[in-house]
C-alpha atoms as one frame of an Amber mdcrd trajectory, in Angstrom:
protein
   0.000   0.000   0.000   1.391   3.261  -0.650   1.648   6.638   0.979  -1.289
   8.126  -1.000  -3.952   4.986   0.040  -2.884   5.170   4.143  -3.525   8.624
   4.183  -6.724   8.377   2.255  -7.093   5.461   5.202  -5.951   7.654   7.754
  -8.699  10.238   6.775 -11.214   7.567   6.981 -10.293   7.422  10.986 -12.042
  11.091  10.503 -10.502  14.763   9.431  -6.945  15.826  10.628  -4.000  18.087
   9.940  -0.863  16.941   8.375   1.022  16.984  11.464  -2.330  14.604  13.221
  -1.919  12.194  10.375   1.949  12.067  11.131   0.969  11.083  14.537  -1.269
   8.409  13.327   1.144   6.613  11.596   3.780   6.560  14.683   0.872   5.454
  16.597  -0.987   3.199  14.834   1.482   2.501  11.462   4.595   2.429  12.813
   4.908  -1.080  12.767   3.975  -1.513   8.883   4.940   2.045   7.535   7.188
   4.889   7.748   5.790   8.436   6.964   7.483  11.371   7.151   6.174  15.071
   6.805   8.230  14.908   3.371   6.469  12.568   1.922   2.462  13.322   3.300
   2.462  16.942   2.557   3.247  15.532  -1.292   0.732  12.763  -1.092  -1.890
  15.208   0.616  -1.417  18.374  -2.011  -1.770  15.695  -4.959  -5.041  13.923
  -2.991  -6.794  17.323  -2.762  -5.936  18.460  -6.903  -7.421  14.608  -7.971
 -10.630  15.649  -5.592  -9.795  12.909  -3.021  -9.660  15.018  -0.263 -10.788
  18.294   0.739  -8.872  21.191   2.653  -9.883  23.820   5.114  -7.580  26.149
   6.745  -8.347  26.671  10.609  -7.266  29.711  12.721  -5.391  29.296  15.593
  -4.650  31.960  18.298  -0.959  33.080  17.697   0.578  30.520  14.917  -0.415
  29.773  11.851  -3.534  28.815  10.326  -3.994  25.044  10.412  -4.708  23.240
   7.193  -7.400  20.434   7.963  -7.355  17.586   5.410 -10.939  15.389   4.810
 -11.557  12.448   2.891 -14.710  13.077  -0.010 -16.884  10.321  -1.559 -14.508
   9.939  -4.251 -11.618   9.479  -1.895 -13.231   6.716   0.661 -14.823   5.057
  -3.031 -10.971   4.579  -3.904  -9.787   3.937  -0.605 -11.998   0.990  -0.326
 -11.453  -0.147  -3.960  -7.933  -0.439  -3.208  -8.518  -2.200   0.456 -10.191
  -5.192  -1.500  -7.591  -5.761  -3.687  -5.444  -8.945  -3.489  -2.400  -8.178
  -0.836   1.253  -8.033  -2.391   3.895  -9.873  -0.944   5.263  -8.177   2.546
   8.535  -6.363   1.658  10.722  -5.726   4.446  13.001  -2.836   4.387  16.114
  -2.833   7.201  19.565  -1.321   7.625  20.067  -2.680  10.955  19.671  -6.524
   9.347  21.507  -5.085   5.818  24.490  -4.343   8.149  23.939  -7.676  10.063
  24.513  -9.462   7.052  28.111  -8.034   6.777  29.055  -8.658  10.599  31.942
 -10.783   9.783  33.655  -7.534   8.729  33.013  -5.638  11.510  35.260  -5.947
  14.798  33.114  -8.138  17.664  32.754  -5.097  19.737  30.753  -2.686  17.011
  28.229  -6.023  16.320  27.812  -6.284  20.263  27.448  -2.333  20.362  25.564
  -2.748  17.604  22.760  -5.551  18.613  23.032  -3.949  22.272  21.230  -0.861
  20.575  18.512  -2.905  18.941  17.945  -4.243  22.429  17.859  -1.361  23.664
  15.170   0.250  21.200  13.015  -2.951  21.082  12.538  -2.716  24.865  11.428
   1.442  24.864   9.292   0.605  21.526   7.430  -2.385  23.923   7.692   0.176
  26.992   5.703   2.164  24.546   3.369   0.458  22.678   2.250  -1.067  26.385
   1.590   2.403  27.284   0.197   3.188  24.014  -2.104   0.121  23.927  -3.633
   0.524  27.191  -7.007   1.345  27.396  -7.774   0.535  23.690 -11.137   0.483
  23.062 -12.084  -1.365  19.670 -10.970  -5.104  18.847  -8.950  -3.809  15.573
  -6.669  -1.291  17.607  -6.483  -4.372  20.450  -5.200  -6.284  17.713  -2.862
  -3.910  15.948  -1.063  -3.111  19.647  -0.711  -6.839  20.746   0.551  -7.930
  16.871   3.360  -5.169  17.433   4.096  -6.170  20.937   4.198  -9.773  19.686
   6.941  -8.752  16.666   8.709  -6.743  18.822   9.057  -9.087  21.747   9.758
 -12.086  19.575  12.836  -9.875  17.914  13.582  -9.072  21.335  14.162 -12.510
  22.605  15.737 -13.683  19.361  18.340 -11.119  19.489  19.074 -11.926  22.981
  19.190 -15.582  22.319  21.176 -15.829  18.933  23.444 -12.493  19.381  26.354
 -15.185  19.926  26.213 -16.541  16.136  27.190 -12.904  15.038  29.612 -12.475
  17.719  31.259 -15.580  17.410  31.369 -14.835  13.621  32.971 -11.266  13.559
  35.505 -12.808  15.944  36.581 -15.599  13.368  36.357 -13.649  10.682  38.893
 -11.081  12.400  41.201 -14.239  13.524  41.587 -15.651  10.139  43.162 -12.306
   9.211
C-alpha cells in the first residue's frame, strides 16, 4: 500500500492536519509504515488536486492557520477499492539486518554495540506500545497493539538468544586475518 492509500485510510479514521496524520502513523502505522512530513504533505497536495480530499484552513490563536485535510466520496470510493484488492507480498526494508549481514567484517565489539542498541530500542518501543495500547477500546486497535508487541518481543528474545552466532562470527572472521 502506498503513501497516497494510508492517508486516504488515515482520513477515513475522521478529518486531521498533516502533522495529526503524522501522529497516526507513529501510533498506529509504525509497525507496517514509515511516513514522514516529506512525503504526506506531497501525497496530501496531490489527494486534494485529484478531488480525493478536501482542505480547510483553521485559525489558531498566535501561529499559523492550520490546514485540515478530509476524505470526499470519491476518496473513501478509492480507498476501499484499493482495500479489496489482493495483498502483495510483505517487503521488508532494514539497515540494521543489511548491516547484520556483513558482521563478519566488523570488529566483535561494534556487532555487540551494535545488537546492544537494537535491544535497547526494542525494549522502549514495547515500553511504549504497552503504554500506548492501554485502554484501547475497539478489537482492531487491540489487535494492531498486541501484533506489534508480539513482533517486537519475539525480535527481542531472538536477538538476545542468537546475538552469539554474530559475535562468534565477527571474531573468526577477524582471527583468520
Amino acid at each position: 500500500m502506498d503513501i497516497r492509500t494510508l492517508c486516504l485510510g488515515v482520513l477515513t479514521m475522521g478529518d486531521a492536519s498533516g502533522y495529526e496524520i503524522k501522529k497516526k502513523f507513529e501510533d498506529r502505522l509504525a509497525l507496517v509504515f514509515h511516513a514522514s512530513y516529506g512525503s504526506i504533505y506531497p501525497a496530501l497536495n496531490k489527494l486534494t488536486e485529484e478531488g480525493l480530499v478536501s482542505c480547510r484552513e483553521e485559525s489558531q490563536e498566535k501561529r499559523p492557520d492550520k490546514k485540515v485535510y478530509s476524505i470526499t466520496s470519491a476518496g473513501r470510493y478509492l480507498f476501499l477499492d484499493e482495500i479489496v484488492k489482493p495483498v502483495s507480498a510483505d517487503r521488508v526494508r532494514s539497515d540494521f539486518l543489511a548491516t547484520l549481514i556483513f558482521a563478519r567484517l566488523l570488529p566483535a565489539a561494534a556487532v555487540s554495540k551494535l545488537i546492544d542498541e537494537r535491544i535497547a530500542d526494542r525494549a522502549e518501543k514495547i515500553a511504549r506500545m504497552r503504554e500506548n495500547c492501554a485502554g484501547k477500546a475497539t478489537d482492531t486497535d487491540r489487535f494492531m497493539c498486541n501484533y506489534g508487541l508480539t513482533v517486537y518481543q519475539a525480535e527481542l528474545d531472538y536477538l538476545k538468544e542468537n546475538r552469539h552466532l554474530l559475535e562468534a562470527d565477527a571474531l573468526l572472521a577477524r582471527a583468520a586475518e
